[in-house]
C-alpha positions in Angstrom: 0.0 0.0 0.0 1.6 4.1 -0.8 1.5 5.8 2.1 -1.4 7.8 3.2 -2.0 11.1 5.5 -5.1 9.4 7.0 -7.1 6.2 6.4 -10.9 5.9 5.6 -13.6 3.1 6.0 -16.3 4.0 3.2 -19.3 1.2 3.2 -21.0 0.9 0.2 -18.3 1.8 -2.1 -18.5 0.0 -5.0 -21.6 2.0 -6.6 -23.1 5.8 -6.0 -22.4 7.8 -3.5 -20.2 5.4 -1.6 -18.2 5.2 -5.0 -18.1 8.8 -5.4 -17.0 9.6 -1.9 -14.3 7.1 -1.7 -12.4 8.5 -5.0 -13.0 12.3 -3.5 -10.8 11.0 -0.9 -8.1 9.2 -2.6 -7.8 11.9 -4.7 -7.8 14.0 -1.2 -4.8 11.4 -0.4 -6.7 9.0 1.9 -5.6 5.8 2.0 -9.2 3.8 1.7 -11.0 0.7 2.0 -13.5 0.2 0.5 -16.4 -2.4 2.0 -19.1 -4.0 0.4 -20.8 -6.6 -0.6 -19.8 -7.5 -4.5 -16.3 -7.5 -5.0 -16.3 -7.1 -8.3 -17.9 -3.5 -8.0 -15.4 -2.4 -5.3 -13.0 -4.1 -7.5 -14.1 -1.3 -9.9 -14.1 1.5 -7.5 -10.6 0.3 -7.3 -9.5 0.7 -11.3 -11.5 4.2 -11.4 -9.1 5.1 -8.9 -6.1 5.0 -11.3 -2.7 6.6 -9.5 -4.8 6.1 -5.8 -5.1 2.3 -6.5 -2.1 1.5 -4.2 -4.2 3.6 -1.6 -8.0 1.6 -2.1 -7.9 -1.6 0.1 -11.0 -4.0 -1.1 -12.7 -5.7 1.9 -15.9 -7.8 0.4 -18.2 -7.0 3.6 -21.5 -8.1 4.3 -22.8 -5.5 6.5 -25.9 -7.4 8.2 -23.2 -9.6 9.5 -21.5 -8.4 12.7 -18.9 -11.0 11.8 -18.2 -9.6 8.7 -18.2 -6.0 10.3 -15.5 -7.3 12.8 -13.2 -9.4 9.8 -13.6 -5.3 8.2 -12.1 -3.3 11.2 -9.6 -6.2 12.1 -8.2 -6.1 7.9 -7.9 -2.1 8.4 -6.0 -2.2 11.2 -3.8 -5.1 10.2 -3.0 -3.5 6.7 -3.3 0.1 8.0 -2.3 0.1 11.9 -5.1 2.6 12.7 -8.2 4.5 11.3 -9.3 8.4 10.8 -12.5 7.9 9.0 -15.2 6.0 9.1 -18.7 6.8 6.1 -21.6 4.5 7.2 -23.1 5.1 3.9 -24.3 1.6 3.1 -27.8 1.2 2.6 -31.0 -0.2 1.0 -35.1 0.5 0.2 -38.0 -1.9 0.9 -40.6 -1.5 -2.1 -42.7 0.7 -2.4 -45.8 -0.8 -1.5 -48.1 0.5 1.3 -46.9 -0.5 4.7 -49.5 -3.1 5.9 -48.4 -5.2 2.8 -44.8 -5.1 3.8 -43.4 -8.4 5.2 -41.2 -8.6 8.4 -38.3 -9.7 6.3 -38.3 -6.8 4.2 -39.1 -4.4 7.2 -35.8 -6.4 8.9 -33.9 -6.3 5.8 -33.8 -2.4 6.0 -33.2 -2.2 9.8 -30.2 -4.6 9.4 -28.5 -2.3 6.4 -29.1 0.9 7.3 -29.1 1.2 11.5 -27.6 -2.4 13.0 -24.9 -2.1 10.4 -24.0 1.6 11.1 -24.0 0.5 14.9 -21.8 -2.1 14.8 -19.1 0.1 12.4 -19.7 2.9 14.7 -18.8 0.6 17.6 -16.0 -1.3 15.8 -14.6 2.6 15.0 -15.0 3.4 18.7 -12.8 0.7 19.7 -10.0 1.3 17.0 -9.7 5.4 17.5 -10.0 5.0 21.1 -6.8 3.2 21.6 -4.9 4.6 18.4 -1.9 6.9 18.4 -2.7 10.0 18.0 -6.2 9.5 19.7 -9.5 9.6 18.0 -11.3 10.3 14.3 -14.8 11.1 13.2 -17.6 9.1 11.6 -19.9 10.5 9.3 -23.4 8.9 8.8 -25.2 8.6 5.6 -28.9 10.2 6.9 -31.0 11.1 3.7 -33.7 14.0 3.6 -35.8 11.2 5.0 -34.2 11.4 7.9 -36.7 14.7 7.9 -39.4 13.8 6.0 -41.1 11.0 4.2 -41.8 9.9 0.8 -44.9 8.0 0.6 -44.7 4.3 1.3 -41.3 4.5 2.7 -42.2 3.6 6.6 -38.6 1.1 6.7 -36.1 3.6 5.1 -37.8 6.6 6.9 -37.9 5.1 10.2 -34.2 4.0 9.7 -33.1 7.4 8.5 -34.8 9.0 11.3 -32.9 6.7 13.9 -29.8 7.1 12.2 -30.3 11.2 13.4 -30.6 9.9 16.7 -27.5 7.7 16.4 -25.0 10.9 15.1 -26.3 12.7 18.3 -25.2 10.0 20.4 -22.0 9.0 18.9 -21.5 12.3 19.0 -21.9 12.9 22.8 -20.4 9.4 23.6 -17.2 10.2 21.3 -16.0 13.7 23.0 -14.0 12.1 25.5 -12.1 10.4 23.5 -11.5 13.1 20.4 -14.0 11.1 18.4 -16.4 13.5 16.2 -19.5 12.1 14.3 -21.6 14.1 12.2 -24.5 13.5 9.2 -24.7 14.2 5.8 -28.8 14.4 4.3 -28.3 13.7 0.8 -31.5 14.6 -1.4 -32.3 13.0 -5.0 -27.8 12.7 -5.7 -28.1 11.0 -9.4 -27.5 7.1 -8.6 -28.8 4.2 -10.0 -31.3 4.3 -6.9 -32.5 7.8 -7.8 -33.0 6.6 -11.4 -36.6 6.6 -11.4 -37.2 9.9 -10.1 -36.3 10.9 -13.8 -39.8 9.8 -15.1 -41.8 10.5 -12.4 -42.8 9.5 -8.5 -45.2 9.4 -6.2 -45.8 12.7 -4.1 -47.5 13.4 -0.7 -51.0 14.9 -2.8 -50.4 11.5 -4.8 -49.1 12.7 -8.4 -46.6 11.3 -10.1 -43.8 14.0 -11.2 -40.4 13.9 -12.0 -37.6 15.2 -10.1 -34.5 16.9 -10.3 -30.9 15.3 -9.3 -27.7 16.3 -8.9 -24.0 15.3 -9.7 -23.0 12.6 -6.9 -19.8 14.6 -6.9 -21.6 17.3 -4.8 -21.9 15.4 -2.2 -18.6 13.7 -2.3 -17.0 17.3 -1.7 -19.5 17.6 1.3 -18.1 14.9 2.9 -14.4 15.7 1.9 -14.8 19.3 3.7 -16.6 17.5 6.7 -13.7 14.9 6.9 -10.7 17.6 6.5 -11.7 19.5 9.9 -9.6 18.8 12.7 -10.9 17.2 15.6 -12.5 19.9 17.9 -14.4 21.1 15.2 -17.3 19.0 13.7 -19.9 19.4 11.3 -23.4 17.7 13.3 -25.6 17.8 10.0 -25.3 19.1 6.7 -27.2 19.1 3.9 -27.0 18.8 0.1 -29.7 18.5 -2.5 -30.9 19.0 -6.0 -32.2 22.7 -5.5 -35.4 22.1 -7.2 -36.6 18.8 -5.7 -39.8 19.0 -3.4 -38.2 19.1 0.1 -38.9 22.8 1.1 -42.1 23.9 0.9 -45.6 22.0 0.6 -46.5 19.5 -2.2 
Protein backbone atom coordinates (compact mmCIF):
# COMPACT_ATOMS: atom_id res chain seq x y z
CA UNK A 1 0.00 0.00 0.00
CA UNK A 2 1.60 4.05 -0.79
CA UNK A 3 1.48 5.79 2.12
CA UNK A 4 -1.42 7.81 3.18
CA UNK A 5 -2.03 11.08 5.50
CA UNK A 6 -5.06 9.40 6.98
CA UNK A 7 -7.13 6.18 6.39
CA UNK A 8 -10.93 5.94 5.61
CA UNK A 9 -13.60 3.08 5.96
CA UNK A 10 -16.30 3.96 3.18
CA UNK A 11 -19.28 1.22 3.24
CA UNK A 12 -20.96 0.94 0.25
CA UNK A 13 -18.28 1.77 -2.12
CA UNK A 14 -18.54 0.02 -4.99
CA UNK A 15 -21.56 2.03 -6.57
CA UNK A 16 -23.13 5.79 -5.96
CA UNK A 17 -22.41 7.81 -3.55
CA UNK A 18 -20.23 5.42 -1.60
CA UNK A 19 -18.20 5.19 -4.96
CA UNK A 20 -18.12 8.80 -5.35
CA UNK A 21 -16.96 9.60 -1.89
CA UNK A 22 -14.25 7.12 -1.70
CA UNK A 23 -12.40 8.53 -4.97
CA UNK A 24 -12.99 12.35 -3.53
CA UNK A 25 -10.81 10.97 -0.94
CA UNK A 26 -8.10 9.23 -2.56
CA UNK A 27 -7.77 11.95 -4.69
CA UNK A 28 -7.84 14.00 -1.21
CA UNK A 29 -4.83 11.42 -0.38
CA UNK A 30 -6.65 9.01 1.93
CA UNK A 31 -5.64 5.81 2.05
CA UNK A 32 -9.15 3.84 1.68
CA UNK A 33 -11.01 0.75 2.04
CA UNK A 34 -13.54 0.18 0.54
CA UNK A 35 -16.43 -2.40 1.98
CA UNK A 36 -19.12 -4.02 0.42
CA UNK A 37 -20.77 -6.56 -0.60
CA UNK A 38 -19.80 -7.54 -4.46
CA UNK A 39 -16.34 -7.47 -4.98
CA UNK A 40 -16.33 -7.12 -8.35
CA UNK A 41 -17.93 -3.49 -8.02
CA UNK A 42 -15.43 -2.39 -5.28
CA UNK A 43 -12.98 -4.05 -7.51
CA UNK A 44 -14.11 -1.33 -9.91
CA UNK A 45 -14.08 1.48 -7.53
CA UNK A 46 -10.55 0.32 -7.26
CA UNK A 47 -9.45 0.73 -11.27
CA UNK A 48 -11.47 4.20 -11.39
CA UNK A 49 -9.10 5.13 -8.91
CA UNK A 50 -6.10 4.98 -11.35
CA UNK A 51 -2.65 6.63 -9.53
CA UNK A 52 -4.76 6.09 -5.84
CA UNK A 53 -5.11 2.31 -6.45
CA UNK A 54 -2.13 1.53 -4.21
CA UNK A 55 -4.17 3.64 -1.58
CA UNK A 56 -8.03 1.56 -2.06
CA UNK A 57 -7.94 -1.61 0.09
CA UNK A 58 -10.98 -4.04 -1.14
CA UNK A 59 -12.66 -5.72 1.86
CA UNK A 60 -15.88 -7.83 0.41
CA UNK A 61 -18.19 -7.00 3.58
CA UNK A 62 -21.48 -8.14 4.35
CA UNK A 63 -22.78 -5.45 6.54
CA UNK A 64 -25.95 -7.42 8.24
CA UNK A 65 -23.16 -9.63 9.46
CA UNK A 66 -21.47 -8.44 12.73
CA UNK A 67 -18.89 -11.01 11.84
CA UNK A 68 -18.21 -9.60 8.72
CA UNK A 69 -18.21 -6.01 10.25
CA UNK A 70 -15.52 -7.30 12.84
CA UNK A 71 -13.24 -9.37 9.75
CA UNK A 72 -13.61 -5.25 8.22
CA UNK A 73 -12.12 -3.34 11.16
CA UNK A 74 -9.60 -6.22 12.08
CA UNK A 75 -8.23 -6.08 7.87
CA UNK A 76 -7.95 -2.14 8.37
CA UNK A 77 -6.03 -2.22 11.22
CA UNK A 78 -3.78 -5.10 10.24
CA UNK A 79 -3.02 -3.46 6.66
CA UNK A 80 -3.33 0.14 8.02
CA UNK A 81 -2.32 0.10 11.89
CA UNK A 82 -5.12 2.65 12.69
CA UNK A 83 -8.22 4.53 11.29
CA UNK A 84 -9.29 8.39 10.85
CA UNK A 85 -12.46 7.91 9.00
CA UNK A 86 -15.19 6.00 9.07
CA UNK A 87 -18.66 6.81 6.14
CA UNK A 88 -21.58 4.47 7.25
CA UNK A 89 -23.13 5.07 3.85
CA UNK A 90 -24.28 1.57 3.13
CA UNK A 91 -27.81 1.23 2.58
CA UNK A 92 -31.05 -0.23 1.05
CA UNK A 93 -35.05 0.48 0.18
CA UNK A 94 -38.01 -1.88 0.90
CA UNK A 95 -40.58 -1.54 -2.15
CA UNK A 96 -42.68 0.69 -2.40
CA UNK A 97 -45.80 -0.78 -1.49
CA UNK A 98 -48.13 0.47 1.29
CA UNK A 99 -46.92 -0.52 4.66
CA UNK A 100 -49.46 -3.10 5.86
CA UNK A 101 -48.41 -5.20 2.84
CA UNK A 102 -44.84 -5.11 3.81
CA UNK A 103 -43.41 -8.38 5.15
CA UNK A 104 -41.21 -8.61 8.38
CA UNK A 105 -38.28 -9.65 6.35
CA UNK A 106 -38.29 -6.84 4.24
CA UNK A 107 -39.06 -4.39 7.21
CA UNK A 108 -35.81 -6.45 8.89
CA UNK A 109 -33.95 -6.31 5.77
CA UNK A 110 -33.82 -2.39 5.97
CA UNK A 111 -33.25 -2.17 9.83
CA UNK A 112 -30.20 -4.59 9.41
CA UNK A 113 -28.46 -2.30 6.35
CA UNK A 114 -29.12 0.92 7.33
CA UNK A 115 -29.14 1.22 11.48
CA UNK A 116 -27.60 -2.40 13.05
CA UNK A 117 -24.88 -2.08 10.36
CA UNK A 118 -23.99 1.60 11.10
CA UNK A 119 -24.04 0.48 14.86
CA UNK A 120 -21.75 -2.08 14.82
CA UNK A 121 -19.07 0.09 12.41
CA UNK A 122 -19.67 2.91 14.69
CA UNK A 123 -18.77 0.57 17.60
CA UNK A 124 -16.05 -1.26 15.80
CA UNK A 125 -14.61 2.60 15.04
CA UNK A 126 -15.05 3.38 18.73
CA UNK A 127 -12.82 0.66 19.70
CA UNK A 128 -9.96 1.28 17.01
CA UNK A 129 -9.66 5.37 17.49
CA UNK A 130 -10.03 5.00 21.13
CA UNK A 131 -6.82 3.22 21.65
CA UNK A 132 -4.93 4.57 18.37
CA UNK A 133 -1.87 6.92 18.43
CA UNK A 134 -2.68 9.96 17.95
CA UNK A 135 -6.24 9.46 19.68
CA UNK A 136 -9.51 9.63 17.96
CA UNK A 137 -11.32 10.34 14.32
CA UNK A 138 -14.79 11.14 13.20
CA UNK A 139 -17.60 9.07 11.62
CA UNK A 140 -19.86 10.52 9.28
CA UNK A 141 -23.37 8.92 8.78
CA UNK A 142 -25.25 8.59 5.55
CA UNK A 143 -28.90 10.21 6.86
CA UNK A 144 -30.98 11.14 3.73
CA UNK A 145 -33.70 13.98 3.55
CA UNK A 146 -35.77 11.19 4.96
CA UNK A 147 -34.15 11.45 7.88
CA UNK A 148 -36.75 14.73 7.87
CA UNK A 149 -39.38 13.80 5.97
CA UNK A 150 -41.13 11.00 4.16
CA UNK A 151 -41.80 9.91 0.78
CA UNK A 152 -44.91 8.04 0.58
CA UNK A 153 -44.65 4.31 1.26
CA UNK A 154 -41.27 4.54 2.72
CA UNK A 155 -42.21 3.61 6.62
CA UNK A 156 -38.59 1.05 6.74
CA UNK A 157 -36.14 3.63 5.12
CA UNK A 158 -37.75 6.62 6.91
CA UNK A 159 -37.89 5.13 10.17
CA UNK A 160 -34.19 3.99 9.71
CA UNK A 161 -33.10 7.45 8.49
CA UNK A 162 -34.77 8.99 11.34
CA UNK A 163 -32.88 6.67 13.90
CA UNK A 164 -29.84 7.15 12.22
CA UNK A 165 -30.28 11.21 13.39
CA UNK A 166 -30.55 9.94 16.69
CA UNK A 167 -27.51 7.66 16.41
CA UNK A 168 -25.05 10.89 15.06
CA UNK A 169 -26.32 12.69 18.34
CA UNK A 170 -25.23 10.05 20.41
CA UNK A 171 -21.97 9.03 18.89
CA UNK A 172 -21.50 12.25 18.96
CA UNK A 173 -21.93 12.89 22.77
CA UNK A 174 -20.40 9.39 23.60
CA UNK A 175 -17.17 10.20 21.34
CA UNK A 176 -15.99 13.68 23.00
CA UNK A 177 -13.99 12.08 25.45
CA UNK A 178 -12.14 10.39 23.49
CA UNK A 179 -11.54 13.09 20.43
CA UNK A 180 -14.03 11.10 18.43
CA UNK A 181 -16.40 13.48 16.16
CA UNK A 182 -19.47 12.11 14.35
CA UNK A 183 -21.55 14.14 12.21
CA UNK A 184 -24.47 13.50 9.23
CA UNK A 185 -24.72 14.22 5.82
CA UNK A 186 -28.78 14.45 4.29
CA UNK A 187 -28.25 13.71 0.76
CA UNK A 188 -31.53 14.56 -1.45
CA UNK A 189 -32.26 13.03 -5.05
CA UNK A 190 -27.78 12.66 -5.65
CA UNK A 191 -28.09 11.05 -9.42
CA UNK A 192 -27.47 7.10 -8.64
CA UNK A 193 -28.75 4.22 -10.05
CA UNK A 194 -31.30 4.32 -6.90
CA UNK A 195 -32.55 7.81 -7.76
CA UNK A 196 -33.03 6.64 -11.42
CA UNK A 197 -36.65 6.59 -11.43
CA UNK A 198 -37.19 9.87 -10.08
CA UNK A 199 -36.33 10.90 -13.83
CA UNK A 200 -39.80 9.79 -15.05
CA UNK A 201 -41.78 10.48 -12.41
CA UNK A 202 -42.76 9.50 -8.53
CA UNK A 203 -45.25 9.36 -6.17
CA UNK A 204 -45.81 12.70 -4.10
CA UNK A 205 -47.52 13.35 -0.71
CA UNK A 206 -50.95 14.89 -2.81
CA UNK A 207 -50.44 11.46 -4.83
CA UNK A 208 -49.08 12.71 -8.39
CA UNK A 209 -46.57 11.31 -10.14
CA UNK A 210 -43.84 13.98 -11.23
CA UNK A 211 -40.40 13.91 -11.99
CA UNK A 212 -37.58 15.25 -10.10
CA UNK A 213 -34.51 16.92 -10.34
CA UNK A 214 -30.93 15.28 -9.34
CA UNK A 215 -27.73 16.32 -8.94
CA UNK A 216 -24.00 15.28 -9.74
CA UNK A 217 -22.97 12.63 -6.93
CA UNK A 218 -19.78 14.61 -6.91
CA UNK A 219 -21.61 17.33 -4.81
CA UNK A 220 -21.95 15.35 -2.24
CA UNK A 221 -18.64 13.73 -2.32
CA UNK A 222 -17.02 17.27 -1.71
CA UNK A 223 -19.49 17.63 1.28
CA UNK A 224 -18.10 14.87 2.85
CA UNK A 225 -14.40 15.71 1.93
CA UNK A 226 -14.77 19.25 3.70
CA UNK A 227 -16.60 17.47 6.67
CA UNK A 228 -13.65 14.94 6.90
CA UNK A 229 -10.68 17.56 6.53
CA UNK A 230 -11.70 19.48 9.90
CA UNK A 231 -9.58 18.81 12.74
CA UNK A 232 -10.94 17.20 15.57
CA UNK A 233 -12.50 19.91 17.93
CA UNK A 234 -14.40 21.11 15.24
CA UNK A 235 -17.26 19.02 13.70
CA UNK A 236 -19.89 19.39 11.30
CA UNK A 237 -23.43 17.70 13.30
CA UNK A 238 -25.60 17.79 10.05
CA UNK A 239 -25.25 19.11 6.67
CA UNK A 240 -27.17 19.12 3.87
CA UNK A 241 -27.00 18.84 0.14
CA UNK A 242 -29.75 18.47 -2.53
CA UNK A 243 -30.89 19.01 -6.05
CA UNK A 244 -32.16 22.72 -5.50
CA UNK A 245 -35.38 22.06 -7.16
CA UNK A 246 -36.59 18.75 -5.65
CA UNK A 247 -39.80 18.96 -3.41
CA UNK A 248 -38.25 19.07 0.12
CA UNK A 249 -38.94 22.84 1.10
CA UNK A 250 -42.06 23.87 0.88
CA UNK A 251 -45.59 22.05 0.56
CA UNK A 252 -46.53 19.52 -2.19
Amino acid sequence: MGSAKKVAIVTGAGTGVGRAVALALLQEGYAVVLAGRRKELLDATARTATASESRALVVPTDVTDPSSISSLFAKTKEVFGRLDLLFNNAGIGAPAIPLEDLTHDQWKAVVDTNLSAAFLCTQEAFRLMKGQVPRGGRIINNGSISAHNPRPNSAPYTATKHAITGLTKSTSLDGRTYDIACGQIDIGNAATDMTARMETGVLQADGSLRPEPRMDPIHVARAVVYMAGLPLDTNVLFLTVMATGMPFVGRG
